[in-house]
N, C-alpha and C positions, 0 to 999 in steps of 0.2 A: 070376889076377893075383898077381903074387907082389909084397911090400913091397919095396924098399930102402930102407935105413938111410939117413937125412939127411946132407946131404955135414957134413965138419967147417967146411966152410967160415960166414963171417959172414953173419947174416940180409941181405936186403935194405934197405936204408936205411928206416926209417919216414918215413910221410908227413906233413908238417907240418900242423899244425891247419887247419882248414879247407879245405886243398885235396881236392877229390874222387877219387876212383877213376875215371878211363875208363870210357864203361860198355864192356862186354864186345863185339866184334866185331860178334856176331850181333845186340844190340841196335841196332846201327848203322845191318848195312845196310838196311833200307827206308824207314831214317827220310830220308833224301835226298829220294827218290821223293818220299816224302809230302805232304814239306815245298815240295816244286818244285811238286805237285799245288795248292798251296793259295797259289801268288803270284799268280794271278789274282784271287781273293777277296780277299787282303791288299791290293792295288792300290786295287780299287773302295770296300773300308774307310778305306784312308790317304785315296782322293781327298775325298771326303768329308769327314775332318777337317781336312785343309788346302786351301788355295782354289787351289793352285797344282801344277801335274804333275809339275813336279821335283822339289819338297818332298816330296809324296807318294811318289814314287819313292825318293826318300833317305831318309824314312822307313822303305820296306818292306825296302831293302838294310839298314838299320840294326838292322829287327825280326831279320833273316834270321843276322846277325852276331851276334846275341843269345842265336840259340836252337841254333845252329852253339855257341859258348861257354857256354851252359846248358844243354846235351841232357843232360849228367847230372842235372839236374832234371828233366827229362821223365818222367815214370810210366811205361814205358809199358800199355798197357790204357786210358787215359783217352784224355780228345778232344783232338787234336794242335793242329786247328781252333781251339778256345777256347783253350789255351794260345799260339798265335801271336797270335792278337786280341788278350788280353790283354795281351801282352809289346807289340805294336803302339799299340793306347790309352797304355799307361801311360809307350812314349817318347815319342809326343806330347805329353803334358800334362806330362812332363819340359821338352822343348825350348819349350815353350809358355810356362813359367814361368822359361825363359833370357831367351828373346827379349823378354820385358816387362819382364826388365834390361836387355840391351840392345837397345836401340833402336839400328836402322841408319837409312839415308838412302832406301828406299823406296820412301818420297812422290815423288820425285824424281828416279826412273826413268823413262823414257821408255818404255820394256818394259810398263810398267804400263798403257799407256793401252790403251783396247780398238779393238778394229780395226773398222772397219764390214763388213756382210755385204751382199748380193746380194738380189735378191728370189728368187731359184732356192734358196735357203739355208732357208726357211720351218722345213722340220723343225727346224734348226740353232737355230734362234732359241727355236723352243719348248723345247729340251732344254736351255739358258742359261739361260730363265724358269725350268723348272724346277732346275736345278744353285740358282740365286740362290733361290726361292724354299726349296729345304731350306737354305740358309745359312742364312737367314736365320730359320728354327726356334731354338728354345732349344735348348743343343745335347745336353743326355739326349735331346730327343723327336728329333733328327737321328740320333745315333748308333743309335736302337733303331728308329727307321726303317729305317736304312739297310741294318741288321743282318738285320731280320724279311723287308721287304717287298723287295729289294734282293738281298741274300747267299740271302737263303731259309733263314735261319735262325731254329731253333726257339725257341719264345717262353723253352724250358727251359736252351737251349746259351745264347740271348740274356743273360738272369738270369744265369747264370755269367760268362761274359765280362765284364758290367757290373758285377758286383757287388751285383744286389738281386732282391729277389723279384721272381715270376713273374710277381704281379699286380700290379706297378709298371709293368713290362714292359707287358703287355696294355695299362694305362694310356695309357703313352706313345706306343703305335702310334695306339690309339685318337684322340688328341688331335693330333698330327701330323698326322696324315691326315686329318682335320675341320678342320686350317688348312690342310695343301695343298690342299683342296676349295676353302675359301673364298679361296684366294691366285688359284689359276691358274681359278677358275670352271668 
């Protein structure tokens, strides 16, 4: 390999405080894949924190938008999985603490009311029972339910994503699932 001398030309512009470096190509590409790999997982987590499938839905575009504009935050080597969950919870409870400023009109949607079902519907009805009966969980024991016994995620990746220990985690499956028992019998 032989040197060459540095043009005389001017450096490159320095990069202003705070803005990041790109990551590099290669870091790139399979982050796409990955991340397209894990919208079905982020779905059944957003449905879950919000009661409504569009919500949900605009939650996970909003996770996906997040992590598209923060992949140079990404590690990579670490769990992609917990990194989107995380980014996914904590827009939630972002827009969560909007919306209890403002207050829209609701109540007073006609969209809102529920529809009657069939008797051919049975299954339909029990998986509503259940949908309402984890609402209606406190929502640490819904989220770490939903995470563990749901996503099929570990009690270890669970603790990360939530933010607390393992044995809190264990806790709260425990406890969830001893009122799902006693809700739906």
């Amino acid at each position: 390999m032989i040197d060459r001398p540095r043009s005389a030309g001017p450096d490159p512009a320095p990069r202003a405080a705070g803005v990041p470096e790109a990551p590099p190509p290669s870091a790139r590409q399979g982050f796409g894949e990955e991340v397209i790999a894990q919208i079905p997982a982020l779905r059944v987590f957003a449905r879950s924190l919000c009661r409504d499938r569009v919500e949900a839905d605009d939650l996970v575009q909003e996770t996906l938008l997040r992590a598209i504009e923060n992949i140079h935050r990404f590690r990579p080597g670490t769990n992609l999985r917990a990194w989107l969950f995380t980014i996914l919870r904590n827009r939630f409870y972002s827009g969560w603490a909007k919306r209890a400023r403002e207050r829209t009109g609701d109540a007073d949607c006609v969209s809102s009311i529920p529809a009657t079902a069939t008797e051919g519907q049975f299954w339909h009805l029990r998986m509503q029972e259940m949908e309402q009966a984890l609402h209606e969980l406190p929502r640490p024991y819904r989220e770490t339910v939903i995470l563990v016994a749901v996503l099929g995620e570990s009690y270890l990746d669970t603790a990360r994503i939530l933010g607390c220990d393992i044995g809190t985690v264990k806790s709260r499956v425990s406890r969830a699932r001893a009122a799902l028992r006693k809700r739906l019998g």
